[in-house]
C-alpha positions as CSV (number, residue, x, y, z in Angstrom):
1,X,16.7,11.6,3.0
2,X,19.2,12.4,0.0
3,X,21.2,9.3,-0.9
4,X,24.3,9.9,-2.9
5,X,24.6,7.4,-5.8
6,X,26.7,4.9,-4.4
7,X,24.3,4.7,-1.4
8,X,21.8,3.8,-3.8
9,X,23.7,1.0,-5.6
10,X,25.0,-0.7,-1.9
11,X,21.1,-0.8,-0.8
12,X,20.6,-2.5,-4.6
13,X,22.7,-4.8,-4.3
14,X,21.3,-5.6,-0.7
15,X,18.3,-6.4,-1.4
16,X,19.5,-8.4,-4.7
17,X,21.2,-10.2,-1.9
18,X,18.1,-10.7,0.2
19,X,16.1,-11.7,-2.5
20,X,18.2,-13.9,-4.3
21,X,18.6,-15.9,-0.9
22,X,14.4,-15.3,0.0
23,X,14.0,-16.8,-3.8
24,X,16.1,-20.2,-3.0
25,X,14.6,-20.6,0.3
26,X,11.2,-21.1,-1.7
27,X,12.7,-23.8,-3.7
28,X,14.6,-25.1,-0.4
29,X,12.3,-25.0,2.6
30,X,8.8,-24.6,0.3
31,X,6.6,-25.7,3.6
32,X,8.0,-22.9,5.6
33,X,6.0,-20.4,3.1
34,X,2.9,-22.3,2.2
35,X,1.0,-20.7,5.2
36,X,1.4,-17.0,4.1
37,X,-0.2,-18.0,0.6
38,X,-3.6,-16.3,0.7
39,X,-6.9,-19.1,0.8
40,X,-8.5,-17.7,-2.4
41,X,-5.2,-18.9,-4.2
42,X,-5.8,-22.7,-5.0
43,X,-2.8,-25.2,-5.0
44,X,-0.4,-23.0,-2.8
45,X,2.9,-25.0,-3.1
46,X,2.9,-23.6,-6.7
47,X,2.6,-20.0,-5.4
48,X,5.4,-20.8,-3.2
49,X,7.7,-21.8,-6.1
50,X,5.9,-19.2,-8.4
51,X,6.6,-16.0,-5.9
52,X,10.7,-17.7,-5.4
53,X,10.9,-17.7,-9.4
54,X,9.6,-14.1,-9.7
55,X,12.5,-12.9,-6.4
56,X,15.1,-15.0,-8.2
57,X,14.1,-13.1,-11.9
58,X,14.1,-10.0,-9.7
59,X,17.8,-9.8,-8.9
60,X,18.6,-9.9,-12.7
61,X,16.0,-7.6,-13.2
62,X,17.4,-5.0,-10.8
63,X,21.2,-5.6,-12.2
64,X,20.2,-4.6,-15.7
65,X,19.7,-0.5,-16.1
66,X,16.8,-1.1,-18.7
67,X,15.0,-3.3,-16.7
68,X,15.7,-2.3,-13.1
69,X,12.8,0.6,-13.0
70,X,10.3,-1.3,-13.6
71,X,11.4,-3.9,-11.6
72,X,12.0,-2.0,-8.6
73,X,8.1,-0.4,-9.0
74,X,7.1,-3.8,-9.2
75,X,8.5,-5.3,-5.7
76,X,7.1,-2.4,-4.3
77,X,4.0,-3.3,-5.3
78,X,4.6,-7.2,-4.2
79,X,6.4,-6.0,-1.2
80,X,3.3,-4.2,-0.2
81,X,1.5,-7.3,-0.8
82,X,3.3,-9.5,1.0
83,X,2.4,-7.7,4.6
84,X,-1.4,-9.0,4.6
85,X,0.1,-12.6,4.3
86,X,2.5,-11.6,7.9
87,X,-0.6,-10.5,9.8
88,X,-2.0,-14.1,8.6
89,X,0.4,-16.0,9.8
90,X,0.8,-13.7,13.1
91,X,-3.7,-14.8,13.6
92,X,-2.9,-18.4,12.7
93,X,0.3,-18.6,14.9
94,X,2.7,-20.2,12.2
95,X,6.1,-21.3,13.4
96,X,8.6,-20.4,10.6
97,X,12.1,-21.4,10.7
98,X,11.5,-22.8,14.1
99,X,10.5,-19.4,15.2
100,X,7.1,-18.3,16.7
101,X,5.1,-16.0,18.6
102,X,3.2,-12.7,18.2
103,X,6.4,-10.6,18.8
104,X,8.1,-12.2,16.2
105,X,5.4,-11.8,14.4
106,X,4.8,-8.1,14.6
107,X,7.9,-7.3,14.1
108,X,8.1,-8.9,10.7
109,X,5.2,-6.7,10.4
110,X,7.3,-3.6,10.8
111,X,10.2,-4.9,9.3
112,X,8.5,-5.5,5.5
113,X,8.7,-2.1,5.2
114,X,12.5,-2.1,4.7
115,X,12.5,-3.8,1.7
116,X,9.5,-1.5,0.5
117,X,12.2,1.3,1.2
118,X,14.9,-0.4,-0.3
119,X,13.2,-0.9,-3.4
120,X,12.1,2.3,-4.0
121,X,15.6,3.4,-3.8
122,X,16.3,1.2,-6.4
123,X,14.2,2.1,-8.8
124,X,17.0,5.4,-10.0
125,X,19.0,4.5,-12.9
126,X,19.3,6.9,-16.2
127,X,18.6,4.4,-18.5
128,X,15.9,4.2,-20.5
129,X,13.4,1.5,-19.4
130,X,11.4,-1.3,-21.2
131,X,8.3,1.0,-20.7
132,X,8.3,4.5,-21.6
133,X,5.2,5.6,-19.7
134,X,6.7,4.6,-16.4
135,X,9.9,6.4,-17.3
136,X,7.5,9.6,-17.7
137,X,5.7,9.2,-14.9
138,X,9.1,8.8,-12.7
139,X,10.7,11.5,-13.9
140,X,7.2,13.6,-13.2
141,X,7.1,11.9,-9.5
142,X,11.3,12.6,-9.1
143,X,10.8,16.2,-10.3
144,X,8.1,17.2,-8.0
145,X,9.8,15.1,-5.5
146,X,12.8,17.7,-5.1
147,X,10.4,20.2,-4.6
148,X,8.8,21.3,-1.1
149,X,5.7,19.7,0.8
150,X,3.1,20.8,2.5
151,X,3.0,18.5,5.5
152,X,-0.9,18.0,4.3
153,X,0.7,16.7,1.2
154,X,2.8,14.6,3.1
155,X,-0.2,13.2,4.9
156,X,-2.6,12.8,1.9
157,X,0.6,10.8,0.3
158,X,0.8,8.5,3.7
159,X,-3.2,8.0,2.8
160,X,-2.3,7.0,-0.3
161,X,0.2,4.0,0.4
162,X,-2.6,3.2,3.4
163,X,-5.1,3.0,1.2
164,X,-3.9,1.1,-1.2
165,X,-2.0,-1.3,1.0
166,X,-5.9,-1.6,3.2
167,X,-6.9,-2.5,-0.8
168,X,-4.5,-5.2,-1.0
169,X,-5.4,-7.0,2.2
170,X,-9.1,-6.8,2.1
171,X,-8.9,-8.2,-1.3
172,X,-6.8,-11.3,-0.6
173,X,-7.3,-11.6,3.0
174,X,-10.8,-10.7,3.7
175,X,-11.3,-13.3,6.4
176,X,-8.7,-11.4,8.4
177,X,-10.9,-8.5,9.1
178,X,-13.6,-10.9,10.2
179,X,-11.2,-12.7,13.1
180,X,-9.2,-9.3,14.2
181,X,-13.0,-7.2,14.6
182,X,-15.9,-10.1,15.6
183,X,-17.6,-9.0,12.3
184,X,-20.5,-11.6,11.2
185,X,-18.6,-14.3,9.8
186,X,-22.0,-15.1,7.8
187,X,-21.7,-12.0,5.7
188,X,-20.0,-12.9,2.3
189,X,-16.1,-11.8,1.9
190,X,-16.8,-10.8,-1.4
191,X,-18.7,-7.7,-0.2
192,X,-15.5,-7.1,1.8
193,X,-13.2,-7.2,-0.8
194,X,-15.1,-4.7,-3.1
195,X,-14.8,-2.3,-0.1
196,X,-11.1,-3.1,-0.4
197,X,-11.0,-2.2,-3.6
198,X,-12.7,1.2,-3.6
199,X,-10.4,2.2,-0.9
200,X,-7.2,0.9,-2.9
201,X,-8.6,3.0,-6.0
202,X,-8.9,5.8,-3.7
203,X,-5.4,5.2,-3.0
204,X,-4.4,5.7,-6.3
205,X,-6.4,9.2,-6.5
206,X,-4.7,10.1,-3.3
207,X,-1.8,9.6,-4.2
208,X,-2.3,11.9,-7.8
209,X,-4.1,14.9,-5.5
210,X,-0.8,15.1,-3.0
211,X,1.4,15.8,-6.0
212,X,-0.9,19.3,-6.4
213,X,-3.5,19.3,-3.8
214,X,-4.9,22.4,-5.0
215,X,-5.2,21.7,-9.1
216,X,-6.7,18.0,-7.8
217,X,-8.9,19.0,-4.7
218,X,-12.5,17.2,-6.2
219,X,-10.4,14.0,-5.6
220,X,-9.4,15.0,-1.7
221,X,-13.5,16.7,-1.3
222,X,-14.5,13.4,-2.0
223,X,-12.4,11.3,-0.5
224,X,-13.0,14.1,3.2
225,X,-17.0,12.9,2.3
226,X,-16.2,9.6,2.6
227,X,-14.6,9.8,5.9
228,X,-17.0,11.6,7.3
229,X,-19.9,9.3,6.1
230,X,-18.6,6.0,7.2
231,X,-17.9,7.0,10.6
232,X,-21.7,8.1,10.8
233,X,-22.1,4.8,9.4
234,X,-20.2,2.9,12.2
235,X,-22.2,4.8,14.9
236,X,-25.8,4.0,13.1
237,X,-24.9,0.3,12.3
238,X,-23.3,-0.1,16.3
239,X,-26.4,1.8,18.0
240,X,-28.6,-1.0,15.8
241,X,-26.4,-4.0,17.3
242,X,-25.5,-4.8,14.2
243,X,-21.1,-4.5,14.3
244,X,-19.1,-4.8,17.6
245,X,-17.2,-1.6,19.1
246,X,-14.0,-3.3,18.0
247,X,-14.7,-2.4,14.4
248,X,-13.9,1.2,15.5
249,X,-10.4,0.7,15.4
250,X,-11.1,0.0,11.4
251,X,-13.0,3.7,11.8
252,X,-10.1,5.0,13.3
253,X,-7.2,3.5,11.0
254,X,-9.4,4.6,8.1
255,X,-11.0,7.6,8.4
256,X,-10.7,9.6,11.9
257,X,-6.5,9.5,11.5
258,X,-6.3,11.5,7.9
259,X,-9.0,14.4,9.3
260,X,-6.0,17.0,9.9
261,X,-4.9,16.2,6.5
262,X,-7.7,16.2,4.6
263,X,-10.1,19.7,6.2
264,X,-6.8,21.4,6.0
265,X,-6.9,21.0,2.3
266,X,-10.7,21.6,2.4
267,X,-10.0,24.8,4.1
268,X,-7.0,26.0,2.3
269,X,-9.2,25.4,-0.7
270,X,-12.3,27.1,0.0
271,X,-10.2,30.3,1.6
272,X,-9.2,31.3,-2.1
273,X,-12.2,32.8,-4.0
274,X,-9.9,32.1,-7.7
275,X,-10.3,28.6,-6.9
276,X,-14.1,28.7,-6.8
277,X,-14.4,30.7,-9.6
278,X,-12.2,28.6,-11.5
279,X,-14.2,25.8,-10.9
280,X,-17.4,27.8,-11.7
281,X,-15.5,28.8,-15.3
282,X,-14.7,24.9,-16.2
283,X,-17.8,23.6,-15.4
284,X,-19.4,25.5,-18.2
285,X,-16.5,25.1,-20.7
């Protein structure tokens, strides 16, 4: 979607809008929010008035050219963040504003990724930022932006944002995965949330091998390895009674989903003889 510039400034100034009020309604109506603060987070009233702080600094960073870049990369990040803290709230069955209920719910889900789109529209500006490698990395990400994708680029870059949004939640919600699969509560979340945080650096791989599949294609072999092993590893670990079926929607979500993606790559690669030999000729460099 090509936004003209004055698109881009009305969707800024919405969501300066929609955080400036989300910010006060931290300070305001603090118990509506103490829910979504993630259990590994101690004293969560102060999260409460720390995350309405950092929406509130927010606007004024998104008003001012220099700082607005790294602003807007920043509430994507938090924005990302904030949808393990929704699917919390939807298991625990929180009432917020006097509204409830697993519709509701979802659809707050789905709807967090509005803002996510709304920031990362407001991330343009032609001002030089506060940090210069972000403005160089931007630019790079803008420029190869404009030019075409494969849609198994597309894909790996949708792998990307997964993975590192799965990273997210298994790292501050790891007791989710336990309630939405019947995994073995006695098993330790901290196991979990290194898994979450190999797949969330994954992520970050993915997300540099869909900018040039080809020149980056270790990082996709590896990650195609991956997803065939730990579906192997679901069907061993079931067939031993040791996980529940249910954890196959995990299995699906994470590995069985990106296969089109990810052997077309494979096979694309491997169908070029240069690339092989290329390989061959750094290796011994």
């Amino acid at each position: 979607m090509n936004l003209s510039s004055n698109h881009k400034t009305v969707i800024r100034y919405l969501l300066a809008g929609g955080l400036l009020a989300a910010g006060i309604a931290h300070f305001v109506f603090p118990q509506e929010f103490v829910p979504a603060v993630p259990s590994p987070f101690e004293n969560a009233l102060f999260w409460v008035y720390f995350t309405g702080l950092a929406e509130i600094l927010a606007v004024i960073g998104l008003m001012i050219p220099k700082f607005r870049r790294l602003t807007a990369w920043t509430l994507v990040i938090y924005f990302i963040a904030l949808l393990p803290a929704h699917v919390e709230m939807l298991l625990i069955d929180h009432e917020i504003f006097g509204i409830s209920g697993d519709s509701f719910m979802i659809a707050r889900i789905f709807f967090q990724l509005v803002p996510i789109w709304m920031a990362w529209v407001s991330r343009e500006t032609d001002a030089d930022g506060v940090w210069a490698g972000l403005d160089r990395f931007d630019n790079l990400l803008k420029k190869r932006w404009k030019q075409p994708f494969s849609w198994h680029s597309k894909w790996l870059l949708a792998a990307a944002f997964y993975n590192i949004g799965f990273g997210i939640w298994a790292g501050l919600f790891p007791q989710q995965a336990f309630q939405l699969f019947g995994m073995n509560t006695s098993t330790p979340l901290f196991l979990w949330q290194t898994i979450g945080m190999i797949v969330g650096v994954y992520g970050i791989g993915y997300g540099i091998a869909a900018l040039n599949e080809q020149k980056h294609f270790p990082i996709v072999l590896v990650g195609l390895l991956g997803k065939i092993f730990g579906p192997l590893g679901f069907v061993y670990t079931f067939l031993a009674g040791d996980i529940s079926l249910s954890f196959g929607i995990m299995i699906i979500l994470n590995d069985l989903i990106w296969y089109p993606a990810f052997f077309a790559i494979t096979f694309r690669f491997f169908r070029g003889s240069d690339h092989l030999t290329k390989l061959s000729s750094d290796s011994t460099q």
